[in-house]
Steps between C-alpha positions, in 0.01 A plus 500: 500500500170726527482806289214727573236547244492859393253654341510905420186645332499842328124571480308760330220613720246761359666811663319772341668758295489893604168627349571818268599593235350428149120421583417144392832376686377199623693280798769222498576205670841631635810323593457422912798384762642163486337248619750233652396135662191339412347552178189458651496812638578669197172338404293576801640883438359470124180348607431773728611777178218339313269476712541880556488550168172290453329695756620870327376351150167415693509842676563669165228315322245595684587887527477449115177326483366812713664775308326382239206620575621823659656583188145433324356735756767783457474473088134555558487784707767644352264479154272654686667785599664581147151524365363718770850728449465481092130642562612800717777589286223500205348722643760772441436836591073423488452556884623940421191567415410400862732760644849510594337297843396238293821492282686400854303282590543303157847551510515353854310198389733455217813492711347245770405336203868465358664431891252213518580335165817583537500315871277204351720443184840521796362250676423294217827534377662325843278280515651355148790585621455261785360229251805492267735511853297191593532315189901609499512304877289184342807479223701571768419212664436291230873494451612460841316225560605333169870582580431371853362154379818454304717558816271298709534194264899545459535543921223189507768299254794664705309350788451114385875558387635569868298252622648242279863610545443507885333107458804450237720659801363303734537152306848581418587524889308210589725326243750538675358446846433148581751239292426109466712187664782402278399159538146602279736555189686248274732636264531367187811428395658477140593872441551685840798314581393296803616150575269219359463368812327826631782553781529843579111544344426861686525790309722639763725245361488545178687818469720506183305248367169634450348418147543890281158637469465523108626218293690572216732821438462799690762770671483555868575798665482596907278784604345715697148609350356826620208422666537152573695323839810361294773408452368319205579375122348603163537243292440592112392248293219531226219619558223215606767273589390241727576558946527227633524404882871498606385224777216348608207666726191647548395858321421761794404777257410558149364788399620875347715678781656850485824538358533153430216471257342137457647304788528134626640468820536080607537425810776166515497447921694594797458912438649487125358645220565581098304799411480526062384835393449714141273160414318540186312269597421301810414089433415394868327646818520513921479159601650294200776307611831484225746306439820580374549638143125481485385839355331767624482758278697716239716764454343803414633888392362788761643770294899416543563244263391114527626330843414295834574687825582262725549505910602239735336521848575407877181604712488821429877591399608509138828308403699527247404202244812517260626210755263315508413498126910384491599808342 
């Protein structure tokens, strides 16, 4: 009766994207294998993606803060050395009257002039250059880590989730496990069709004359549910109507489970079990002892119209529960 608890991740892990291109393109978080098992992996793997990209932002912060001050530096000097060039070429052609020696040498001074500003005002150019590709990584990663978060707190819910349905997984077997005396349980007649004077009281017993599970009208039909262990009955009836316990016992589980939806599984002695799914809602819990016709919840509508699935157990093997119901 175990199914495995599967749990498949697809997470997006900051892969970067090619550099190129368009300047400005800044990085993604990218879509990364599939993780498959635990989710908390999948976490541990985005934990370590922003921690990485806490220490880049860091890194890139602080190459920032110091370009800062470079790129004061370069402005300078490069202010510098367009005044000294504007006052050479000011002085035009003064330095002929100096000789064609002198001339050279002016015009010498004038082109080292020119190379240097023109190397100063280069390098001050790249180092802006570096400043906006800086600030294009810190919205970079401003992003990833916000799209990150989100993924970290849907795998985080994805991971309380599996741990419920494996603890829901885990109660269901257990229902099933362990059964009580049939000597704990009295039926109570008037309605299930036993004898008055309680011969015959086991539910093993009882077969065909098992109290139905909804009072009033409703339309049975056998099947097999996809999903579930079956062969079972939906019973339609409307919606809210009350379940009630089709013979006395003790509920084993009551909780939301799978394909069944809102469950009550009662456990009524010597391996035998009723399992009443598609609840709406659920009016007892593990431990409560029920008697016959005494309810335990209501029918409820998971999408396919308003009805009671219904199973009849022995240990862990499904029976069909037409006969016992008597029809």
């Amino acid at each position: 009766m175990k199914r495995a608890v599967s749990f498949v991740v697809v997470l997006a892990l900051g892969s970067a994207l090619a550099r190129g291109g368009e300047a400005g393109q800044a990085d993604a978080v990218g879509i990364a294998p599939t993780v498959s098992g635990s989710p908390a992996l999948a976490l541990a793997a985005i934990d370590r993606r922003i921690a990485e990209l806490e220490s880049e932002e860091q890194a890139h912060r602080k190459e920032l803060e110091g370009l800062g001050a470079r790129i004061g530096e370069a402005k300078t000097r490069s202010l510098l050395r367009g005044r000294a060039f504007y006052r050479l070429t000011r002085a035009g052609m003064l330095p002929v009257g100096g000789g064609f020696g002198e001339l050279v040498g002016h015009a010498l001074k004038v082109e080292r002039a020119r190379r240097t500003l023109a190397t100063d005002l280069d390098a001050e150019a790249r180092l802006r250059g570096r400043g906006a590709e800086l600030s294009r990584g810190l919205e970079r990663i401003a992003r990833d880590r916000v799209a990150l978060a989100g993924q970290r707190s849907a795998l985080d819910r994805a991971r309380v989730q599996v741990e419920d349905d494996s603890r829901r997984q885990v109660a269901f077997d257990r229902a099933f496990a362990t059964t009580s005396g049939s000597s704990e349980y009295v039926a109570v007649y008037g309605g299930n069709g036993a004898s008055a004077d309680g011969a015959g009281s086991g539910f093993g017993s009882s077969r065909g004359r098992l109290l139905f599970p909804i009072a009033g009208r409703a339309e049975a039909r056998p099947t097999r549910r996809e999903g579930t262990d079956g062969p079972g009955l939906e019973i339609k009836a409307q919606l809210g109507s009350a379940v009630r316990a089709v013979f006395a016992g003790r509920v084993a589980f009551a909780d939301r489970y799978g394909p069944y939806g809102r469950l009550v599984i009662v456990d009524h002695g010597d391996h035998y079990y009723t399992v009443s799914g598609n609840l709406a809602s659920i009016d007892v819990k593990v431990g409560d002892e029920v008697s016959s016709g005494e309810r335990i919840g209501s029918v409820g509508d998971e999408g396919k119209g308003a009805m009671l699935y219904f199973e009849i157990r022995k240990g862990t093997e499904t029976v069909q529960p037409g006969p016992w119901l008597g029809i």
